[in-house]
N, C-alpha and C positions, 0 to 999 in steps of 0.2 A: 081222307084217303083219295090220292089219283086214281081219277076215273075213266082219265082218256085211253085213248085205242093204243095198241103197243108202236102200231107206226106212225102214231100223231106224236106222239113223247118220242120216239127216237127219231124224228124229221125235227123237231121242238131242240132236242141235245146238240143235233146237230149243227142248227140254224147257230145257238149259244157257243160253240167252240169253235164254228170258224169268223163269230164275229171277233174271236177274243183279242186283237190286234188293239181294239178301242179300250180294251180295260184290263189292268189298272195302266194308267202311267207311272211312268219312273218316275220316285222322286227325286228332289230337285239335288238330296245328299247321294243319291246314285250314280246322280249325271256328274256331281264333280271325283266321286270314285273311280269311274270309268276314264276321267279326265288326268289324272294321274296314275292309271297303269303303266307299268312301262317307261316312265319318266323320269330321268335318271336327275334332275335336279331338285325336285320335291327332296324337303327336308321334312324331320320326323316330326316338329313341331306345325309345321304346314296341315302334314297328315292328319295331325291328334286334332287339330282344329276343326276338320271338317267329321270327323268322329264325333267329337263331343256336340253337335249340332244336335243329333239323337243322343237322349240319356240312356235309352236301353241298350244301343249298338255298343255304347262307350261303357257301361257294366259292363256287356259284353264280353268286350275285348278283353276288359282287366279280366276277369272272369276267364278267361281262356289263357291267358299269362299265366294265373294262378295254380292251372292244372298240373296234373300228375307229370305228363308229359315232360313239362320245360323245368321240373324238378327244380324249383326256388325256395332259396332258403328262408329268404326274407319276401310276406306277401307285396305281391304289388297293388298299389294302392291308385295311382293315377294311369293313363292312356300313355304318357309320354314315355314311363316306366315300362308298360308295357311294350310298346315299342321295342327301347332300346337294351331292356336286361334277357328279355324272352322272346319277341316274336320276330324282333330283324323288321325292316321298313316293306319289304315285299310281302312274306307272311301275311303280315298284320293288314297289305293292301288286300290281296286274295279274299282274306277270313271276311272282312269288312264288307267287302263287295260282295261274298257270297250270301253275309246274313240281312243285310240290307233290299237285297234281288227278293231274298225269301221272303222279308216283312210282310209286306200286300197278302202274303198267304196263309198267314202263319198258324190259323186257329185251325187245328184238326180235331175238335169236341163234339162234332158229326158224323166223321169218320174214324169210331173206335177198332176197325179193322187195321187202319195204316201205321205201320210201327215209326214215328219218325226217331224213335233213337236208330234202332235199324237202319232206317235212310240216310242219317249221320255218319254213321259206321259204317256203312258201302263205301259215301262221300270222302271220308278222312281218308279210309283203308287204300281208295284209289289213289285218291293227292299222294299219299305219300310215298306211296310205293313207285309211281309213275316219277317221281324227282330221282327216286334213286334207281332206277331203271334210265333216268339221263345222263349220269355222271359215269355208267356203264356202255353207253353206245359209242361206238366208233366216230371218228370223227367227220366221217361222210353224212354220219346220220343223226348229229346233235341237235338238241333241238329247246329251247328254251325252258330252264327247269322254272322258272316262276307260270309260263303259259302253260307247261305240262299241270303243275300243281292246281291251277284254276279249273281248267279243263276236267281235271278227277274231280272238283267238290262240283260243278255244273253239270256233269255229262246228265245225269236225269233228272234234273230241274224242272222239265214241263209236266213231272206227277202234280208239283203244287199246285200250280193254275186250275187243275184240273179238280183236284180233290175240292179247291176254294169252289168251282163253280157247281158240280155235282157231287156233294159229300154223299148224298145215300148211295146214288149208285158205285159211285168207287168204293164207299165199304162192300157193296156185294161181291164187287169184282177184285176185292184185296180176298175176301173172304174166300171165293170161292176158287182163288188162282194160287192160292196159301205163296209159296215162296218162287215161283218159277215165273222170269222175265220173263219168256217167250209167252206162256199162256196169258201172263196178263198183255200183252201188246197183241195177243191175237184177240181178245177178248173185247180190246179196247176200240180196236178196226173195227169187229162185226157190227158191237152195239153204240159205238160214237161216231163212226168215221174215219177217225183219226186214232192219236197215238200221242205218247209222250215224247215220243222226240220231234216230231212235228209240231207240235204244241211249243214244247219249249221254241224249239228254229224259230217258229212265229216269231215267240217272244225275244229274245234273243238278238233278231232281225229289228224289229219295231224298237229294240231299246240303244242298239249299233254297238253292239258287244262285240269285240275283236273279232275277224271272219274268221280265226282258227277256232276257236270258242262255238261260235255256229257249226260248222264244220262237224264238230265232234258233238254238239248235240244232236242235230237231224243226223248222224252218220253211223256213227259208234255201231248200228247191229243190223248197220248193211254190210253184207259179206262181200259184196262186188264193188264198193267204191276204191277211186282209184283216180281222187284227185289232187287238189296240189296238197292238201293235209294230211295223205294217205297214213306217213307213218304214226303222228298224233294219234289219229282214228285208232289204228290198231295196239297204240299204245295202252291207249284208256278198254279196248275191249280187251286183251288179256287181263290187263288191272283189274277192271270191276269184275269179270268173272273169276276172276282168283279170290277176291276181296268175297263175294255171293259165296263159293265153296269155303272156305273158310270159315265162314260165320254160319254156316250150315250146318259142316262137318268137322271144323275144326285141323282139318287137313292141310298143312303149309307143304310139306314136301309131292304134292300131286301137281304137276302141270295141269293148267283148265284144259275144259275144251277148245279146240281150235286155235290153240297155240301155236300150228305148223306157219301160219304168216308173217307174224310177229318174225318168227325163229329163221325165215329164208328170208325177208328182207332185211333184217338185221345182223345175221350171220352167228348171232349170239350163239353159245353154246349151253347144254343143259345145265352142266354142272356150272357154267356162271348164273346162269337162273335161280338154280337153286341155293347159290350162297345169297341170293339178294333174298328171297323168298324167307329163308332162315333168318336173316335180319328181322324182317318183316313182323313173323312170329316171335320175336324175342321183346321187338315192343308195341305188342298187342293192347297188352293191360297198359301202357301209356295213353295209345290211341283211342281208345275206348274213354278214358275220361276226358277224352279232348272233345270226344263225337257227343256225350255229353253233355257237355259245356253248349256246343252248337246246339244242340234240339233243345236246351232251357227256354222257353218261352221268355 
């Protein structure tokens, strides 16, 4: 049993999360992921190669082909396949790099408070909603549906580090904040310091993950940013909070809260909201076996 004084362990947590800059490093299949975002010459076999470097990323992925979602008749069987019958070469870059980032964190058998299918399912819900909320903006305000779609499975990334480095206390603090972002990010201030999107930013920063990407991790549930990312930001916080109510309440035709941003910088209007939102809801049960597929150990 910890014996020490409550302010020697929370100066102790604290001292450990803002060294986290040193730990873990990215691996070396990370650093060639990152190497080909956005690269329009990478062919599919290029890709499957640095996949298959990890045996479990490359299940993985077949594993995520296989799902309900990309509805295949015939399984697939290899990475290449998966690529090219279900996931398309940028999907399959996104998914890769996102479960690759998570690896270093990936045992949550400490923290039985932290739902990571749920944290999956926020993750996808956002991705996917946020692509098709691109193909919807005006052409003033387009904005890369593969960067959108990464940005949705990232935006709260710096939970893991966190969970990896203090599983007791984040179970208390999953436990005792049940489902609401804001109490656990106040929670997480009082008694660490910090927060999960500062945490992630770190990380994020230290691994040179695209600055939109950073962006929208330190940003997302700052109400006053207002910089060069601003629309992304606000993209991903209507998403995840619509993606949180839904999985909550089940509710697809309710605009989240704080919606009005989104809705004057983009000019959208409700009823175009709401027929994306209805898509959204109609492949729910796809995306759930996809989110899934992602939290399979």
């Amino acid at each position: 049993m910890n014996t020490l004084p409550a302010q020697a362990m929370h100066e102790d947590i604290c001292l450990a999360v803002h060294g986290l800059l040193e730990l873990p490093a990215i691996s070396p299949m990370s650093t060639k992921l990152l190497g080909v975002i956005g690269d329009d010459s990478v062919s599919i076999h290029q890709l499957a190669d640095i996949i298959r470097q990890d045996a479990s990323l490359d299940a993985r992925i077949i594993g995520l082909a296989n799902s309900a979602y990309f509805g295949q008749r015939e399984p697939i069987i290899s990475v290449e396949d998966a690529i090219f019958k279900a996931l398309g070469l940028r999907l399959t870059q996104n998914l890769a790099l996102s479960i690759a980032l998570s690896g270093p964190f990936g045992s949550h058998t400490q923290c039985a408070a932290f739902d990571v299918r749920g944290f999956w399912l926020k993750a996808v819900l956002t991705a996917n909603l946020m692509q098709s909320f691109c193909m919807l903006l005006p052409e003033e305000h387009r904005i890369n549906r593969d960067t959108a779609y990464l940005a949705g499975l990232l935006y709260e990334f710096g939970l893991l580090p966190l969970i990896y480095l203090f599983p007791e206390q984040m179970n208390m603090f999953f436990a005792s904040s049940k489902t609401r972002h804001e109490d656990l990010c106040e929670t997480l201030r009082k008694e660490l310091d910090t927060d999960q999107h500062e945490v992630g930013a770190w990380l994020a920063t230290s691994w040179r993950l695209p600055p939109a990407i950073i962006d929208v991790i330190a940003h997302h549930a700052t109400p006053d940013y207002d910089g060069e990312h601003v629309l992304l930001v606000l993209l991903v916080r209507f998403c995840s909070r619509w993606a949180i109510q839904y999985i909550e309440s089940g509710d697809w035709d309710r605009l989240p809260e704080g919606a009005e941003p989104l809705i004057e910088y983009t000019g959208l209007d409700q009823a175009q909201i709401l027929d994306v939102l209805k898509q959204q809801h109609a492949k729910s049960e796809a995306l759930e076996s996809m989110s899934n597929a992602l939290a399979e150990s």
